[in-house]
N, CA and C atoms as an extended XYZ file, in Angstrom:
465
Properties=species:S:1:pos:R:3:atomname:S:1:resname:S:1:resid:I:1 pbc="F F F"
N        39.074       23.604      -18.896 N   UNK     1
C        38.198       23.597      -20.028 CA  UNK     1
C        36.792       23.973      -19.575 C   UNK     1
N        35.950       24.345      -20.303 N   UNK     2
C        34.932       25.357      -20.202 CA  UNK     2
C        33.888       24.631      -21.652 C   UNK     2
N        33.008       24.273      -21.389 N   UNK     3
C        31.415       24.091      -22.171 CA  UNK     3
C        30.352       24.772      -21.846 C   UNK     3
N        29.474       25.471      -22.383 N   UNK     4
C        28.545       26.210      -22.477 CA  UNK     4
C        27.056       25.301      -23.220 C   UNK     4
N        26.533       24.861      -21.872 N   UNK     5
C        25.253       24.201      -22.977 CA  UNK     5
C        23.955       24.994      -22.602 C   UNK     5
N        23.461       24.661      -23.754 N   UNK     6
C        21.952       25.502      -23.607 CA  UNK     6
C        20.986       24.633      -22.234 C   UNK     6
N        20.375       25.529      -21.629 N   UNK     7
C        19.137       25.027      -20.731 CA  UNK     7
C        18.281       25.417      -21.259 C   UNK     7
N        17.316       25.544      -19.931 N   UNK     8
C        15.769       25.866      -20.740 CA  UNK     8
C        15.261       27.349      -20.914 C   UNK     8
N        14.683       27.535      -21.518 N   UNK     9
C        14.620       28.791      -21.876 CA  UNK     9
C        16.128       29.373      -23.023 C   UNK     9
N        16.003       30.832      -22.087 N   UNK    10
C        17.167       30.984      -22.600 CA  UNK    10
C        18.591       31.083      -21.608 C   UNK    10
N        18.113       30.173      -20.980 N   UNK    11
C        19.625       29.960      -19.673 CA  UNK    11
C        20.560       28.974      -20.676 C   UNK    11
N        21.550       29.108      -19.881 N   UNK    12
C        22.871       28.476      -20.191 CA  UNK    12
C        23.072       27.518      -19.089 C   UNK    12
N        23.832       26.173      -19.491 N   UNK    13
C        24.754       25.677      -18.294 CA  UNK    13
C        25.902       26.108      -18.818 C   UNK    13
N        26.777       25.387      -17.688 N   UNK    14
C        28.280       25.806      -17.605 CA  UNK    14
C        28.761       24.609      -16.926 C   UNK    14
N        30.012       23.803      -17.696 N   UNK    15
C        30.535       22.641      -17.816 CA  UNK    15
C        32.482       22.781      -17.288 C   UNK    15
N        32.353       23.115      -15.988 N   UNK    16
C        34.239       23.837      -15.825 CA  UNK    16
C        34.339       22.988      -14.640 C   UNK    16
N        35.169       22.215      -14.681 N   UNK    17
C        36.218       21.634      -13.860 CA  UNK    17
C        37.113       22.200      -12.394 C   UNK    17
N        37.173       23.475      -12.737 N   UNK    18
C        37.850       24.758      -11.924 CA  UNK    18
C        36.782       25.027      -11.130 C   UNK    18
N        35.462       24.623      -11.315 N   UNK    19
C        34.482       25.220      -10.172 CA  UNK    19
C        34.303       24.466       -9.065 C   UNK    19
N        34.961       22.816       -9.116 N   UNK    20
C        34.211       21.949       -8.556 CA  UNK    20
C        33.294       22.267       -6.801 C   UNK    20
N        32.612       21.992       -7.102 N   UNK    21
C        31.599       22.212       -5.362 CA  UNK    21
C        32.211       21.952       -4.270 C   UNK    21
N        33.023       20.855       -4.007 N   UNK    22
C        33.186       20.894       -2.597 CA  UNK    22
C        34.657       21.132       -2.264 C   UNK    22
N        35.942       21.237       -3.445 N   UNK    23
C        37.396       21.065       -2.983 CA  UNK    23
C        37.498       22.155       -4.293 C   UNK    23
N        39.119       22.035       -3.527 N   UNK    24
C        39.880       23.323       -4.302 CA  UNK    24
C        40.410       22.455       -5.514 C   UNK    24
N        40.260       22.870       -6.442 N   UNK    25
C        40.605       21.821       -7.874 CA  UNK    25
C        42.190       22.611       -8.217 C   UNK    25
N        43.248       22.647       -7.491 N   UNK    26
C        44.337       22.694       -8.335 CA  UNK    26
C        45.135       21.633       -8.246 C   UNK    26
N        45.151       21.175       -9.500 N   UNK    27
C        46.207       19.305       -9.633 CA  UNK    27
C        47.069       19.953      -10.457 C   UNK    27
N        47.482       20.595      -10.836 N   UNK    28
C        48.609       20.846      -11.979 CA  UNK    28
C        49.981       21.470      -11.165 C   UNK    28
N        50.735       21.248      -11.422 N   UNK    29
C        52.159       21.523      -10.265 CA  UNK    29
C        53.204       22.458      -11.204 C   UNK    29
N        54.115       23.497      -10.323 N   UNK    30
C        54.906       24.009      -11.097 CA  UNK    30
C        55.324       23.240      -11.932 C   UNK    30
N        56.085       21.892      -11.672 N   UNK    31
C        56.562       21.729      -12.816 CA  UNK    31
C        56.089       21.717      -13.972 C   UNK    31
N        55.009       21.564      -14.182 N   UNK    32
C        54.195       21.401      -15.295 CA  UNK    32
C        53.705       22.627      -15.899 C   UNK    32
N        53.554       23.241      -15.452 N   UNK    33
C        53.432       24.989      -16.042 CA  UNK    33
C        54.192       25.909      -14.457 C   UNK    33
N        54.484       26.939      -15.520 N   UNK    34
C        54.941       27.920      -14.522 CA  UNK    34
C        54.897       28.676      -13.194 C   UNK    34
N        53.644       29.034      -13.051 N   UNK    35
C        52.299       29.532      -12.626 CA  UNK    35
C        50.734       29.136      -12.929 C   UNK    35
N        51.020       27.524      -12.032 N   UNK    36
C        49.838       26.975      -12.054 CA  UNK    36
C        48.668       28.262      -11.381 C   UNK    36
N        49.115       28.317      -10.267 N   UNK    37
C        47.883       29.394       -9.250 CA  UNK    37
C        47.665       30.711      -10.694 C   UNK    37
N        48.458       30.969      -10.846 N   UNK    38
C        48.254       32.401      -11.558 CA  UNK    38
C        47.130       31.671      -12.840 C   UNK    38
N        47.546       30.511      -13.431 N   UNK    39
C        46.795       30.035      -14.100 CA  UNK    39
C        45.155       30.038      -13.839 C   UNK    39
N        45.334       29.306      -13.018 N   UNK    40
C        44.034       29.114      -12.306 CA  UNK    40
C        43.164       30.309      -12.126 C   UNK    40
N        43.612       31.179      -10.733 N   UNK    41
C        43.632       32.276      -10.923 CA  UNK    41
C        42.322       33.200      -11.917 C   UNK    41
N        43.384       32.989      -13.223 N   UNK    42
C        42.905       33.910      -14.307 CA  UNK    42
C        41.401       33.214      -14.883 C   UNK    42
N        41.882       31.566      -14.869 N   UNK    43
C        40.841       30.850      -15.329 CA  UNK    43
C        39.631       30.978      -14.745 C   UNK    43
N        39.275       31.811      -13.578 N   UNK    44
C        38.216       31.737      -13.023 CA  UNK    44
C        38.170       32.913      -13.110 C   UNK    44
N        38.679       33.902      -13.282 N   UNK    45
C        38.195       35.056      -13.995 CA  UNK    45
C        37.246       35.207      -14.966 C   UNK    45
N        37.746       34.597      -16.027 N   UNK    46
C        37.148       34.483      -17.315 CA  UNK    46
C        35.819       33.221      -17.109 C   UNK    46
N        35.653       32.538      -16.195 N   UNK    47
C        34.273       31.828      -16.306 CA  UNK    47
C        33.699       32.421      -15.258 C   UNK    47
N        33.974       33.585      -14.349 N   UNK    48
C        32.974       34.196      -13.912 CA  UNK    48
C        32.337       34.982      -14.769 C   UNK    48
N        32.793       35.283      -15.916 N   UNK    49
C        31.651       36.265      -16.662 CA  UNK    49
C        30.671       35.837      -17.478 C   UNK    49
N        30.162       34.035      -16.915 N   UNK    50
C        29.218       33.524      -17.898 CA  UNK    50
C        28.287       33.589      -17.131 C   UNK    50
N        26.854       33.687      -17.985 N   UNK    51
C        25.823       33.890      -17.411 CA  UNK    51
C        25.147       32.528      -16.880 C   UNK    51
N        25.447       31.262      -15.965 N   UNK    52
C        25.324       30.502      -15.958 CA  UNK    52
C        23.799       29.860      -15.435 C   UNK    52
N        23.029       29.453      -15.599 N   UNK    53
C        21.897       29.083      -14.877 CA  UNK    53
C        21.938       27.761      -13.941 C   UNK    53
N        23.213       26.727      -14.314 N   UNK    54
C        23.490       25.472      -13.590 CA  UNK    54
C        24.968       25.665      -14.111 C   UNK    54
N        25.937       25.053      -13.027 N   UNK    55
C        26.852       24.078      -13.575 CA  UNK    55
C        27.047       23.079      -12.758 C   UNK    55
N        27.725       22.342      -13.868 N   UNK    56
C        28.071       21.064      -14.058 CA  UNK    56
C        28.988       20.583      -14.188 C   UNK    56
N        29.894       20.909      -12.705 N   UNK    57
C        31.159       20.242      -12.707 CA  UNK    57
C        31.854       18.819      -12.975 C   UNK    57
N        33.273       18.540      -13.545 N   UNK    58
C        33.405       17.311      -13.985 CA  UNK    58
C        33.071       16.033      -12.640 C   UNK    58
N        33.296       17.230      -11.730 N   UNK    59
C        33.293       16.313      -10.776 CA  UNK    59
C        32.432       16.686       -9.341 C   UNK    59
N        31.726       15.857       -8.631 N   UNK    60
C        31.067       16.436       -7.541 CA  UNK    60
C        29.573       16.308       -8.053 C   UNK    60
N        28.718       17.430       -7.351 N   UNK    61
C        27.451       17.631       -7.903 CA  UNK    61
C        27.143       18.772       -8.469 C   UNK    61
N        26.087       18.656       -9.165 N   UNK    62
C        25.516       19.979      -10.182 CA  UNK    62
C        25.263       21.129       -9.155 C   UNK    62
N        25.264       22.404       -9.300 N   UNK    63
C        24.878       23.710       -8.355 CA  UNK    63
C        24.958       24.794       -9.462 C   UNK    63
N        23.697       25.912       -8.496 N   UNK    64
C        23.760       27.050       -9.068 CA  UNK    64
C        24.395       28.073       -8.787 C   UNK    64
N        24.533       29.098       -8.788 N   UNK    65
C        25.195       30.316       -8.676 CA  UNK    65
C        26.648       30.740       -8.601 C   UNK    65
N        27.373       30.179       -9.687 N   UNK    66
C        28.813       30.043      -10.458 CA  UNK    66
C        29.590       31.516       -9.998 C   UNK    66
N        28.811       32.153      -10.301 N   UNK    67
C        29.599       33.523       -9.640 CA  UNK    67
C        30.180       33.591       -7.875 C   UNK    67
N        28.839       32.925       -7.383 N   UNK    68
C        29.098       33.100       -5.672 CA  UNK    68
C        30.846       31.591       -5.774 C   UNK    68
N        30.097       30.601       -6.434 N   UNK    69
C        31.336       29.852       -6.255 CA  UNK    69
C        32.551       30.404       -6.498 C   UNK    69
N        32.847       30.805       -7.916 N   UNK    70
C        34.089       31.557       -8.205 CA  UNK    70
C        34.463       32.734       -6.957 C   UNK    70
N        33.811       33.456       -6.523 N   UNK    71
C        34.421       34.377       -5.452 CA  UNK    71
C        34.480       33.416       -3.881 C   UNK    71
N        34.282       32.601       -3.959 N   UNK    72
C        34.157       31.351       -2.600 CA  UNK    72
C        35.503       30.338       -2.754 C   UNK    72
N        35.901       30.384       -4.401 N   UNK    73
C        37.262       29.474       -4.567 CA  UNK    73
C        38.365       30.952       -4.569 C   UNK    73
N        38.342       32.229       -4.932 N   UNK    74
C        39.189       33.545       -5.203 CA  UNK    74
C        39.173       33.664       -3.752 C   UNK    74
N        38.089       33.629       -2.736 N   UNK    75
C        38.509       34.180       -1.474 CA  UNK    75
C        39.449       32.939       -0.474 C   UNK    75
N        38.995       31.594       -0.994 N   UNK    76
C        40.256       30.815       -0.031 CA  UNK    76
C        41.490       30.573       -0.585 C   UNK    76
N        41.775       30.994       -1.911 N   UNK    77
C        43.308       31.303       -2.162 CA  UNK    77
C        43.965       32.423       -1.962 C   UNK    77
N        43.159       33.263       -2.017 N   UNK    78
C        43.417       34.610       -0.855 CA  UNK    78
C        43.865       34.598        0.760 C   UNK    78
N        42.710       33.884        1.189 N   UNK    79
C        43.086       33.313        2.513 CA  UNK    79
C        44.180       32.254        2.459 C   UNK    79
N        44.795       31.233        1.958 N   UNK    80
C        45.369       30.244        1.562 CA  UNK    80
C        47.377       31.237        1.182 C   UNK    80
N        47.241       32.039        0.906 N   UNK    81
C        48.200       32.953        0.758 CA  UNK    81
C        48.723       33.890        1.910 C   UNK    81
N        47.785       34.197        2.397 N   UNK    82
C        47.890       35.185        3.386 CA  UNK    82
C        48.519       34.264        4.659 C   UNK    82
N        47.696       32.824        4.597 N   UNK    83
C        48.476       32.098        5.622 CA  UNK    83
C        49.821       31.682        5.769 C   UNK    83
N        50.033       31.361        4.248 N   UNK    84
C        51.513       31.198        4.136 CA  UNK    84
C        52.568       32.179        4.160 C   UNK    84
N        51.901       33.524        3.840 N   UNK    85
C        52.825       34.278        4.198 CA  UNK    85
C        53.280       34.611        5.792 C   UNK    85
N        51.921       34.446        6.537 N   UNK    86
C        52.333       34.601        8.050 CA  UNK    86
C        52.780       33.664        8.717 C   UNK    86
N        52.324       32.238        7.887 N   UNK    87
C        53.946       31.488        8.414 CA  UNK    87
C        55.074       31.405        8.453 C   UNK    87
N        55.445       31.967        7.477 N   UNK    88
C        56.667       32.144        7.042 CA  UNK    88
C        57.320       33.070        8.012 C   UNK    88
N        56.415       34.577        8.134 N   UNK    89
C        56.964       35.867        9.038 CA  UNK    89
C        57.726       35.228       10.043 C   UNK    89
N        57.741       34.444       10.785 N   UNK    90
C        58.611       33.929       11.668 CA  UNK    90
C        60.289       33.947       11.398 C   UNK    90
N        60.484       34.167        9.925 N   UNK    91
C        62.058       33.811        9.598 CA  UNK    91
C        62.530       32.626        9.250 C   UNK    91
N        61.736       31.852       10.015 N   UNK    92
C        62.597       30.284        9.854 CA  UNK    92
C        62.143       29.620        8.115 C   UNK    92
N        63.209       29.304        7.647 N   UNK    93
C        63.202       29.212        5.812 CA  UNK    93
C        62.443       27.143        6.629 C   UNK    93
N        61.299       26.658        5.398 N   UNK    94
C        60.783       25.607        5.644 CA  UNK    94
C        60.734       25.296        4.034 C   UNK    94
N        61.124       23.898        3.822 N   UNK    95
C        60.299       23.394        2.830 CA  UNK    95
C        59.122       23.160        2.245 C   UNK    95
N        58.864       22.872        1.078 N   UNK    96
C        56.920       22.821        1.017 CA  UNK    96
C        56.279       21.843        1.633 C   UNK    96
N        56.843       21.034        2.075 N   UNK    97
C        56.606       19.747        2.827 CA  UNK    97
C        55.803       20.309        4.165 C   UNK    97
N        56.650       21.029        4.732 N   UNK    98
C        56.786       21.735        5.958 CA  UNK    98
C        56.081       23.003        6.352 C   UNK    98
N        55.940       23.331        5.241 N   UNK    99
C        54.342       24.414        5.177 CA  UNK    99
C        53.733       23.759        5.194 C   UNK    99
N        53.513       23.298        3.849 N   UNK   100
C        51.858       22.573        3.974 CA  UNK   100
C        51.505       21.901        5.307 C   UNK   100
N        52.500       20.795        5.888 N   UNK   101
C        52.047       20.478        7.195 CA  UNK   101
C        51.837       21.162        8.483 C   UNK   101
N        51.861       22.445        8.794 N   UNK   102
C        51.503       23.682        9.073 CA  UNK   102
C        49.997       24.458        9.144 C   UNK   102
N        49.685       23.997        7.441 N   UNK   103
C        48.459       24.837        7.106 CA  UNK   103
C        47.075       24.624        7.253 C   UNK   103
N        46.409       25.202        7.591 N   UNK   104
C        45.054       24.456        7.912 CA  UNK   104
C        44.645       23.699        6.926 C   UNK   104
N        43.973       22.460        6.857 N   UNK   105
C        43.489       21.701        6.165 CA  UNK   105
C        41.847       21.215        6.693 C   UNK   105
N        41.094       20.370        5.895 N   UNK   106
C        39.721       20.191        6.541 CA  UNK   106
C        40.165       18.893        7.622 C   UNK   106
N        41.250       18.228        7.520 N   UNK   107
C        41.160       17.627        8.834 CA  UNK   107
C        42.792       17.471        9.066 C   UNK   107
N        43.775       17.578       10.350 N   UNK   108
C        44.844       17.620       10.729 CA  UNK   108
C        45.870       16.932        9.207 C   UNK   108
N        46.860       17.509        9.088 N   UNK   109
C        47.865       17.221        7.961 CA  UNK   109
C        48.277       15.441        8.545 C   UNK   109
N        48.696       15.320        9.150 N   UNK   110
C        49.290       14.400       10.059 CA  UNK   110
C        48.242       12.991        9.751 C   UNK   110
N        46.618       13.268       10.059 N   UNK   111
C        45.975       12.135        9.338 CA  UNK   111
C        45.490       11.751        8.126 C   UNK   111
N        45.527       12.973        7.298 N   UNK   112
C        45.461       12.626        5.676 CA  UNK   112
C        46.025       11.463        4.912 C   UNK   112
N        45.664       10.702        3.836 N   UNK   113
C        46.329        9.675        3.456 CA  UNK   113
C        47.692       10.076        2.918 C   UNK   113
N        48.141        9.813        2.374 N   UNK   114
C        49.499        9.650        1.641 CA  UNK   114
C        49.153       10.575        0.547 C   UNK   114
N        48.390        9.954       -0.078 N   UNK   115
C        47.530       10.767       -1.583 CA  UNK   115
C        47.284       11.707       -1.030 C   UNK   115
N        46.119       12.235       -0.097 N   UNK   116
C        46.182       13.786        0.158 CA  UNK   116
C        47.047       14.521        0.718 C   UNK   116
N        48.137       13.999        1.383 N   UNK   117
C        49.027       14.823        1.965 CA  UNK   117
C        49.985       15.386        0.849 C   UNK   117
N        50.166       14.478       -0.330 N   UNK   118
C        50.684       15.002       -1.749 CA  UNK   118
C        49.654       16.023       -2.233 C   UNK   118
N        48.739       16.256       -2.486 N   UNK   119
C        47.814       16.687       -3.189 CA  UNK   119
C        47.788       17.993       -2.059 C   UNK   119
N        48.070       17.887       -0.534 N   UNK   120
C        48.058       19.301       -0.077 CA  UNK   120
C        49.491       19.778       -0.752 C   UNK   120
N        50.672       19.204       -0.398 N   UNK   121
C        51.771       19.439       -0.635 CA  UNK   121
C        51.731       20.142       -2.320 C   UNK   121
N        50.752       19.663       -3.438 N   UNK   122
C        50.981       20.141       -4.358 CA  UNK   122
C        50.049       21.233       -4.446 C   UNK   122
N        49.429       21.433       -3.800 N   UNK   123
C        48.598       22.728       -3.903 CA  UNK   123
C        49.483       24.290       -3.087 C   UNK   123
N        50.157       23.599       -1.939 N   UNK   124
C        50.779       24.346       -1.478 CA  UNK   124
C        52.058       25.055       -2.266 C   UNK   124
N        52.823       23.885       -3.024 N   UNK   125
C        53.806       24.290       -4.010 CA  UNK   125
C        53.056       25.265       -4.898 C   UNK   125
N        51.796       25.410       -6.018 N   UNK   126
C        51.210       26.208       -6.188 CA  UNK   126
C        51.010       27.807       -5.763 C   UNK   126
N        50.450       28.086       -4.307 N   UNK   127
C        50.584       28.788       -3.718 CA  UNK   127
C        52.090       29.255       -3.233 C   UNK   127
N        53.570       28.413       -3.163 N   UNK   128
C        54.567       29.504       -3.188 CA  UNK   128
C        55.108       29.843       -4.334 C   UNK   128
N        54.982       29.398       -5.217 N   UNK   129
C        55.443       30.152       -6.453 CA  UNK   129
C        54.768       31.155       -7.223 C   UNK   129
N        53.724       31.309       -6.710 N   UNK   130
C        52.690       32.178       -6.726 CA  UNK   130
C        53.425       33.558       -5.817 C   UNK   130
N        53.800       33.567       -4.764 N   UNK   131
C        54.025       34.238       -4.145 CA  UNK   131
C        55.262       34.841       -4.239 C   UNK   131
N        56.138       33.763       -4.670 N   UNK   132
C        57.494       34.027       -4.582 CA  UNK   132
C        57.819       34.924       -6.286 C   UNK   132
N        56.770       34.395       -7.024 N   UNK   133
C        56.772       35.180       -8.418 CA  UNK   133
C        55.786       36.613       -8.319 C   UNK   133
N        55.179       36.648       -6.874 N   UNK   134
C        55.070       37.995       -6.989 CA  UNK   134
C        56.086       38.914       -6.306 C   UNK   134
N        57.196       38.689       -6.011 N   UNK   135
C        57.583       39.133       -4.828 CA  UNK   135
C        57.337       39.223       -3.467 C   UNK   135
N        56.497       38.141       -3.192 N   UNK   136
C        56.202       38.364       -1.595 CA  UNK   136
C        57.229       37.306       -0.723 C   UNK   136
N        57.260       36.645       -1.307 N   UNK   137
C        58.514       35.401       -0.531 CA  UNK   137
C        59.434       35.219       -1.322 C   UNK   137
N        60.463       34.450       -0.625 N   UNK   138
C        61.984       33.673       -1.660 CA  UNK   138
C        62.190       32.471       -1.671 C   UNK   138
N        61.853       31.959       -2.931 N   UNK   139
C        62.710       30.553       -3.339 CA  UNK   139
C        64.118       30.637       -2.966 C   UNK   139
N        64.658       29.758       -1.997 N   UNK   140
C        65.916       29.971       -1.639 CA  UNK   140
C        66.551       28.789       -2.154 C   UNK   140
N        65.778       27.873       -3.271 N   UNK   141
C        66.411       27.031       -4.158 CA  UNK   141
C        66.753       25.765       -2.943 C   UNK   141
N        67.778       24.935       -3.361 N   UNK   142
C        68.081       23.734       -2.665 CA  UNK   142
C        67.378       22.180       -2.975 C   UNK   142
N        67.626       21.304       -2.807 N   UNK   143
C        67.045       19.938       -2.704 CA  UNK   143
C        66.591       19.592       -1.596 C   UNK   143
N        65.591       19.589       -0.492 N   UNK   144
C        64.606       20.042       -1.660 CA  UNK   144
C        64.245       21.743       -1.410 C   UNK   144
N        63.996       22.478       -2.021 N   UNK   145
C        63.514       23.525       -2.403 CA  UNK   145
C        63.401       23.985       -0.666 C   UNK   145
N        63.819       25.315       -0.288 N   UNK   146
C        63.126       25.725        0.830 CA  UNK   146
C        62.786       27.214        0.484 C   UNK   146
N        61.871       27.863        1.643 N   UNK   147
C        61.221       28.995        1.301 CA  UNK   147
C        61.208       30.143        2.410 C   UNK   147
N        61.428       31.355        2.125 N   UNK   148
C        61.433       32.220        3.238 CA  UNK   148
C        60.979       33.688        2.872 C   UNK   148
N        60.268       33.968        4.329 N   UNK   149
C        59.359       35.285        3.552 CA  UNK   149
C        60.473       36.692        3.460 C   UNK   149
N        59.935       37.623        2.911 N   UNK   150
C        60.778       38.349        2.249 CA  UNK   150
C        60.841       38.393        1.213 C   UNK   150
N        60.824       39.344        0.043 N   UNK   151
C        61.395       39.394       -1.294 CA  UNK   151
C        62.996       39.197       -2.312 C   UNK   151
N        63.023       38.930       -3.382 N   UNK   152
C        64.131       38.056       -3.965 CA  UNK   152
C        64.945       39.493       -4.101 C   UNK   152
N        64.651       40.808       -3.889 N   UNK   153
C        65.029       42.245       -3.527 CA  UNK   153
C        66.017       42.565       -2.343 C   UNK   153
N        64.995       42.086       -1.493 N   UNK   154
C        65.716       41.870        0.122 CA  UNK   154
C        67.075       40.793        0.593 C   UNK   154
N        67.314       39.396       -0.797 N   UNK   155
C        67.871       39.037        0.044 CA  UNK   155
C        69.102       38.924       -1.220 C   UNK   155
């Protein structure tokens, strides 16, 4: 969700959740929509084209320059993709469990709480269905779910 309030003059704030300042804000999980990432994604498309003078995320602290953020959250899911795909290059099919504990995080997977090690795990699920719905990897299905690079073409 997205609010537009007047500042001073004739600036605008900007009130989006998707920007937050210091973490990657995706909580929503395939199951719950299809293409959470693609969601997302798009959603920051469309609030980069506000002319923002502050925002004012739901969460964190207030900051300016909404555009530099939006291309600062587009370039580490970029990077965030690219990693998983070169983990994968190895061949060996891993669960999302098993990526994510793999992937760089701001501090080792292994000491995260419980709560964040879910919250990587669900960001990571994000990022393969993202991938695997572009054709870059394969859901190879199973309980739980495992993943291997290659396209659903290839195998």
């Amino acid at each position: 969700m997205r609010t537009i309030l007047p500042g001073p003059g004739d600036s605008v704030r900007c009130c989006a959740r998707r920007t937050i300042s210091i973490c990657i804000p995706i909580s929503v999980t395939a199951q719950q929509r299809p293409n959470p990432l693609a969601d997302y994604l798009g959603s920051l498309r469309r609030v980069a084209e506000v002319e923002a003078a502050e925002v004012l995320p739901g969460h964190e602290y207030r900051f300016e320059g909404l555009r530099n953020r939006v291309d600062e959250l587009t370039s580490h899911n970029t990077a965030r993709l690219a990693e998983i795909e070169s983990l994968l290059a190895d061949g060996v099919e891993r669960t999302c469990w098993q990526i994510a504990a793999r992937l760089s995080w701001s501090r080792p997977f292994d000491v995260l709480s419980g709560f964040n090690q879910r919250s990587a795990a669900a960001e990571t699920h994000a990022h393969l269905v993202w991938l695997a719905q572009t054709d870059r990897i394969r859901c190879l299905g199973g309980a739980p779910e495992r993943w291997s690079a290659g396209s659903a073409a290839s195998g």
